[in-house]
C-alpha positions in Angstrom: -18.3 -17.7 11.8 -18.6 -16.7 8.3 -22.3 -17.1 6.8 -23.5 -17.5 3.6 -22.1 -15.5 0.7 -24.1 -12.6 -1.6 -22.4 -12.1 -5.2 -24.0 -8.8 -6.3 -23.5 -8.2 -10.1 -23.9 -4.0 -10.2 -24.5 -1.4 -8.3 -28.0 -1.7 -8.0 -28.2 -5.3 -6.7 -24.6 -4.1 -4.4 -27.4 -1.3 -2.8 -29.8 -3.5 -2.3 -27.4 -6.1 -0.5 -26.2 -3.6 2.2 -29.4 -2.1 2.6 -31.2 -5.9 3.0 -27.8 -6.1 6.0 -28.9 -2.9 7.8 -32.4 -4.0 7.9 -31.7 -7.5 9.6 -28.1 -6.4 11.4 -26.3 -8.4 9.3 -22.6 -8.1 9.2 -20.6 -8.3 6.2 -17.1 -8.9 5.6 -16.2 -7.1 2.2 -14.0 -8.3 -0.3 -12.8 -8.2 -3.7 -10.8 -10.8 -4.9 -9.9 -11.7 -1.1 -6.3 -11.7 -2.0 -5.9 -9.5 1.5 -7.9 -10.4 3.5 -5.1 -11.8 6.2 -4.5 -8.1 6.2 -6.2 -6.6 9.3 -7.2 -8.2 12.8 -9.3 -11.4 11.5 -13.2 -10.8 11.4 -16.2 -12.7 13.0 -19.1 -11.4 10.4 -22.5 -13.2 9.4 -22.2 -13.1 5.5 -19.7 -12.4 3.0 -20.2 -9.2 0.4 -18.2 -10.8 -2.4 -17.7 -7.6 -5.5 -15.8 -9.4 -7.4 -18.6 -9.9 -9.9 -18.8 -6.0 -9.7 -16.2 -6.0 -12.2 -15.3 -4.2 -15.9 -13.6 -1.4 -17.2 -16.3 1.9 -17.5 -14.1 4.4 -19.3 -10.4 4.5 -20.5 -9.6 8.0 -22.0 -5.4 8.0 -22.2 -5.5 11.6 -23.3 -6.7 12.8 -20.1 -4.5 10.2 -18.0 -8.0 8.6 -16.3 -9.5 5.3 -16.3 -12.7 4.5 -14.8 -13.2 0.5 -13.3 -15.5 -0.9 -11.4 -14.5 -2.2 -7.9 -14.2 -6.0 -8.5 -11.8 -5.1 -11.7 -8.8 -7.8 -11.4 -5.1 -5.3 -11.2 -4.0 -7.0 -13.8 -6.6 -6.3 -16.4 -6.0 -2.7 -15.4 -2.3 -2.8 -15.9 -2.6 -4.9 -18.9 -5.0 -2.2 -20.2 -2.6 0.6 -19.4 0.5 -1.5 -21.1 -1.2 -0.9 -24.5 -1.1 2.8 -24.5 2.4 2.8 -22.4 0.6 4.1 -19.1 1.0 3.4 -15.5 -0.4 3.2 -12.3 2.4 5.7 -11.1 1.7 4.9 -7.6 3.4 0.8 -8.2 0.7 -1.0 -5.9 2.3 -3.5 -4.8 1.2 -7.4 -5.1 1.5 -8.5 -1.5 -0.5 -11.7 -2.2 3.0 -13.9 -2.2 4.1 -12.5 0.8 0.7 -13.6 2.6 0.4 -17.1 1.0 -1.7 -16.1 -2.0 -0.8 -16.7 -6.0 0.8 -13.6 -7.8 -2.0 -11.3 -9.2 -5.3 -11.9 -7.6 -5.4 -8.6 -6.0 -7.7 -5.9 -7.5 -7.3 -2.0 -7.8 -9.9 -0.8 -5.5 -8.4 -3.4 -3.0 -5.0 -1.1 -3.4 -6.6 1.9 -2.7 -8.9 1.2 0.2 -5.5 -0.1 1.6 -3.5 3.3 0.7 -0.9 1.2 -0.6 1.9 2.1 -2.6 5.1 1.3 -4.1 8.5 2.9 -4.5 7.2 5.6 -6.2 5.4 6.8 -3.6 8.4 9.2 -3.1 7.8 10.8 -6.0 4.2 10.2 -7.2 2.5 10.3 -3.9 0.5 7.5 -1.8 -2.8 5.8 -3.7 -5.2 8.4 -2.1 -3.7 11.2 -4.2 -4.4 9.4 -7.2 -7.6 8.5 -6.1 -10.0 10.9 -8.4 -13.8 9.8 -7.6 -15.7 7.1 -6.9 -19.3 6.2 -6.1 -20.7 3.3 -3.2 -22.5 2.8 -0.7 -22.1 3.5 3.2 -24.1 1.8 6.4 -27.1 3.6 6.2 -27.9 2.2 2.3 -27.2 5.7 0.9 -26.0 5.9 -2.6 -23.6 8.1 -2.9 -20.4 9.4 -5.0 -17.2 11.9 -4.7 -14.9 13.8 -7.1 -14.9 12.9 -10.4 -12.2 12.6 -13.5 -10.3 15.7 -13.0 -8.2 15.9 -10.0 -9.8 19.6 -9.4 -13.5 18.3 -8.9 -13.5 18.4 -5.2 -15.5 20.7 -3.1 -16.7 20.2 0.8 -15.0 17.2 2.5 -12.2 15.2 0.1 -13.7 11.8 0.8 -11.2 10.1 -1.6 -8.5 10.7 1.1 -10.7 9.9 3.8 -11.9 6.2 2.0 -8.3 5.3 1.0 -6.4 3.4 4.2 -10.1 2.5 5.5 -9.8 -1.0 4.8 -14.1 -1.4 3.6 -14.9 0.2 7.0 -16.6 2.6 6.0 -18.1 1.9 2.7 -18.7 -0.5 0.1 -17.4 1.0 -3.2 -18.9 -0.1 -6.8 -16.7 2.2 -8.9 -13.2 4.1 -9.3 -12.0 6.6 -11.3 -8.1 6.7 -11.1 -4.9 9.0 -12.5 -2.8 7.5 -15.0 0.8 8.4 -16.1 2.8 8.1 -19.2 5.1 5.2 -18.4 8.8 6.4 -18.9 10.7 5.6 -21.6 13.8 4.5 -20.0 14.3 3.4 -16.2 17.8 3.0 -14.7 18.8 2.7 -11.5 22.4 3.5 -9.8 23.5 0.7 -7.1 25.9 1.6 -4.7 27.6 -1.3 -3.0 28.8 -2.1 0.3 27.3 1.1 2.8 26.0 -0.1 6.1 22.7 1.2 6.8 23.5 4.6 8.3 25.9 5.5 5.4 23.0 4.4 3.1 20.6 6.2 4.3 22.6 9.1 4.1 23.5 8.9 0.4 19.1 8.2 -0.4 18.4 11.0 1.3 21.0 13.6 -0.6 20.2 11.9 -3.9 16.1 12.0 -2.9 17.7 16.1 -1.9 19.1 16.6 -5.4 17.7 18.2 -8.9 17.9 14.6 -10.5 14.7 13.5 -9.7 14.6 10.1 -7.9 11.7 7.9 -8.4 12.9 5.1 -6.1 15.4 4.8 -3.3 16.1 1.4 -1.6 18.4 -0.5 0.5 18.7 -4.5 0.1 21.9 -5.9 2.0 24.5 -3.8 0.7 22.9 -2.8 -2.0 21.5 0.7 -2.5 19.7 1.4 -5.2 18.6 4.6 -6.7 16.5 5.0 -10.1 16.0 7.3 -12.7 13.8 7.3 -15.4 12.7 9.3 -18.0 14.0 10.0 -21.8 17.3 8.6 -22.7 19.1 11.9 -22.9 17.5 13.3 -19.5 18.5 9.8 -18.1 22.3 9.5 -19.1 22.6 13.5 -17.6 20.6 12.5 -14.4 22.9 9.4 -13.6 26.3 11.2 -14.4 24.9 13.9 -11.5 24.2 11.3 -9.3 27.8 9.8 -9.6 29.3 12.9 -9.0 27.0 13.5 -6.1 27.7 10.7 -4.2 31.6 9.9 -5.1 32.4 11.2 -1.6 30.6 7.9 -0.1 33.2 5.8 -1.3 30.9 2.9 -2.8 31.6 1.2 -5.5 28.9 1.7 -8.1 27.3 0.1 -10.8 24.1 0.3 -12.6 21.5 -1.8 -13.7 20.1 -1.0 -17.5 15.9 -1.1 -17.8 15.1 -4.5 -18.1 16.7 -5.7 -14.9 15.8 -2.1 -13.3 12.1 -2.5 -13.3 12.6 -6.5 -12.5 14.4 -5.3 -9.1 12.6 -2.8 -8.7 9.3 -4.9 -8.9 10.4 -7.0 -6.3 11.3 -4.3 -4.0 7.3 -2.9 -4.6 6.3 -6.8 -3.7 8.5 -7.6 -0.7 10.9 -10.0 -2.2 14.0 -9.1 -1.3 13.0 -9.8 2.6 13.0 -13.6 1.3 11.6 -14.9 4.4 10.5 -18.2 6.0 7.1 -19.3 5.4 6.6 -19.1 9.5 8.4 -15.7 9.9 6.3 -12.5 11.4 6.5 -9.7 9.0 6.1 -6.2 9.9 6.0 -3.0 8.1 7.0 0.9 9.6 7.1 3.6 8.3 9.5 6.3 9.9 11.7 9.3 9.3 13.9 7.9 7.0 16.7 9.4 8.9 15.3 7.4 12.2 15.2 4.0 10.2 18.9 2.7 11.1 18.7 3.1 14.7 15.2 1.6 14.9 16.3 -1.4 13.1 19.4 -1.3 15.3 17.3 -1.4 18.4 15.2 -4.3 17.5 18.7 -6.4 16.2 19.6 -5.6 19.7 17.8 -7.9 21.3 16.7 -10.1 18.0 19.7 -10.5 15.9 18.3 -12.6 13.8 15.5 -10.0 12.4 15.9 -9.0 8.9 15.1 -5.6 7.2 15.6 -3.5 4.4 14.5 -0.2 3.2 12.7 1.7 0.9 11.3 5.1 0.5 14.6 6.5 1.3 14.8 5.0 4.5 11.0 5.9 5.1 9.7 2.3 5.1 10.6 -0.7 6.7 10.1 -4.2 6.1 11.4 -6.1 8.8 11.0 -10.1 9.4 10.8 -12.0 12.8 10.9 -15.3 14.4 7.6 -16.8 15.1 6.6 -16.1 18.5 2.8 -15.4 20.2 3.0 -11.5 20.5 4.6 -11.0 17.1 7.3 -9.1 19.3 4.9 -6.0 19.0 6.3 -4.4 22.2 9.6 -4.7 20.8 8.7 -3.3 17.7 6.9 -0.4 18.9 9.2 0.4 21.1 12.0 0.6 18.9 9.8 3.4 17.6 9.7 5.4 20.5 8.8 8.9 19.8 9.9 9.3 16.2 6.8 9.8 14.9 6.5 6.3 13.0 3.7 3.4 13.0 4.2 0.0 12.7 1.8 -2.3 10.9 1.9 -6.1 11.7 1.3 -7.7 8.0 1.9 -11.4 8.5 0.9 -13.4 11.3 -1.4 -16.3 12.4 -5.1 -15.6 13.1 -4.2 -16.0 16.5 -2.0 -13.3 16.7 -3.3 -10.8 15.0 -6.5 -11.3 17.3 -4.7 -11.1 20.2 -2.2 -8.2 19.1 -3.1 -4.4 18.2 -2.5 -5.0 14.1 -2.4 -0.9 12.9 -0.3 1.4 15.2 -2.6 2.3 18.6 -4.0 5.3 18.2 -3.7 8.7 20.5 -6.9 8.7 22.3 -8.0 12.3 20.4 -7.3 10.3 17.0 -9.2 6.9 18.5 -12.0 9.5 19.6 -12.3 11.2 15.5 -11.9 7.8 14.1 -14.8 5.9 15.9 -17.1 9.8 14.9 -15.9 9.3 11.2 -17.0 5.5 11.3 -20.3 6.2 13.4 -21.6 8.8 10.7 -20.5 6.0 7.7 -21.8 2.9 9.2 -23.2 3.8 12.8 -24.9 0.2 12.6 -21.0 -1.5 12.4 -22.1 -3.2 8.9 -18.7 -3.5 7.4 -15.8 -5.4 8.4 -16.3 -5.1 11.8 -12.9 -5.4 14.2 -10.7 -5.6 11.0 -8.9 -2.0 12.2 -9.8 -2.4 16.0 -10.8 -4.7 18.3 -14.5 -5.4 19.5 
């Protein structure tokens, strides 16, 4: 059971917190806003390390495309911050708290990034970690201690940014974030082709993803696939023509959605809403070759028509819905995988399940063997978030 909870306000009373739990063994489950924390295996840890009140903007400097937050910082004080000055977080975190039984927008930043989680755009602008330029927190031995900066060159030795996104506050608590910014575009657009089953669409993403005309997003909902473009108007207009004669051959009939409705769809593609699922439904998420992704999904209809799916990333991701049952179908699901390469993530499920089922893919037992040395030379005392990635 949960303990009692410590609400540091800095980084000094954050230090002393962690290093007051490696002096009595203390385990702490780390959170921001808590808006994930039914992401994960669930956790049996003595106190909670609550950051939220960790929280503020540091340094905004749009002319060099950085912002500097602490870790508690709310995501939408960040994205209303960048809206002013017609910036982005170009890597579209997505707001998974509806999809998990949360209100819209309680998530934080930080809470993004220690998850690696990204958006459509992750085709084009890379995952979180790559936007990821420095930080500074504290690991399980009470050592201060900071990597990179606010230039995306200041790296030397080990690239801990990579290494601390996708831990999940495993390894370290974090206090601040310095973070790439983009120029929002000017125009977004997106080309819909109508009516290709999933191979045929999946074919047409991956030559448009292939082509000169710059996709930033490529999705399938239904029969709806849906590739955007964005950019200045005159760049636009040119881009989309190419695409229409690029993929005339398919046979679809297309249409196009102007930029309004384009970045509505296309936020609710980044936040899971198209999979519209029960509130008891098991939700999974792969990632794959996007190539691979029709005959996975046609492998696990197989034997559960009733599953739902789409695509995103070209294909690359897949969110796929189930039934309620005990295992979560996770032998089905990884399975359907078989040796393509992919991982399957279970990301909705009761606390039951998810302690009773391997939550992140199972590892190779050379990976299992360099993850549990990278964690034992963090927090070789187990300090943070213990059994949220692996079991106990």
């Amino acid at each position: 059971m949960t303990g009692e909870t410590i609400r540091p306000r800095d980084a000094r009373e954050l230090r002393q917190a962690v290093e007051w739990a490696l002096n009595d063994g203390v385990t702490l489950d780390v959170r921001g806003s808590g808006s994930k924390l039914d992401l994960g295996k669930p956790m049996q840890c003595d106190q909670v390390l609550d950051v939220s009140g960790v929280s503020g903007i540091v340094d905004y400097a749009p002319e060099e495309l950085v912002v500097t937050l602490r870790a508690g910082t709310p995501m939408r004080d960040v994205e209303a911050l960048l809206a002013q000055r017609n910036q982005m977080l170009a890597f579209e975190p997505p707001d998974l708290g509806p999809l998990l039984g949360r209100a819209p927008g309680e998530g934080t930043l930080v809470g993004a990034v220690m998850g690696n989680l990204a958006g459509p755009r992750r085709l084009s602008a890379g995952a979180a970690r790559d936007h990821l330029l420095g930080f500074s927190g504290v690991n399980g031995r009470g050592e201060a201690f900071k990597s990179g900066g606010r230039v995306m060159k200041n790296v030397t030795g080990y690239d801990l940014s990579k290494l601390l996104a996708g831990s999940w506050g495993t390894l370290a608590v974090l206090d601040q974030v310095s973070v790439k910014v983009l120029p929002a575009p000017d125009q977004t657009r997106t080309l819909v082709l109508q009516g290709l089953d999933d191979t045929a669409a999946v074919t047409a993403m991956c030559a448009a993803m292939g082509s000169p005309h710059e996709v930033s997003g490529a999705a399938h909902v239904g029969d709806r696939t849906a590739l955007r473009i964005e950019g200045v108007a005159p760049s636009v207009e040119a881009r989309l023509k190419g695409l229409r004669e690029l993929l005339a051959a398919s046979g679809a009939v297309m249409e196009e959605l102007a930029t309004f409705e384009s970045r509505t769809f296309w936020r609710e593609v980044r936040d899971v809403v198209p999979l519209e699922v029960a509130p008891d439904a098991i939700v999974w998420r792969l990632s794959c070759p996007p190539t691979e992704g029709p005959a996975i999904v046609a492998r696990i209809r197989s034997q559960r028509p009733s599953a739902k799916a789409f695509y995103d990333w070209s294909g690359g991701l897949i969110w796929l819905a189930l039934p309620p049952v005990a295992d979560a179908e996770h032998l089905l699901v990884r399975a359907a995988l078989g040796a393509t390469g992919g991982h399957a993530m279970l990301i909705r499920a009761p606390v039951a399940t998810r302690a009773s089922v391997p939550v992140l893919h199972p590892q190779s037992p050379a990976l299992a063997a360099l993850a549990a040395r990278v964690k034992e030379s963090f927090d070789p005392k187990g300090l943070f978030n213990p059994g949220r990635m692996v079991s106990l």
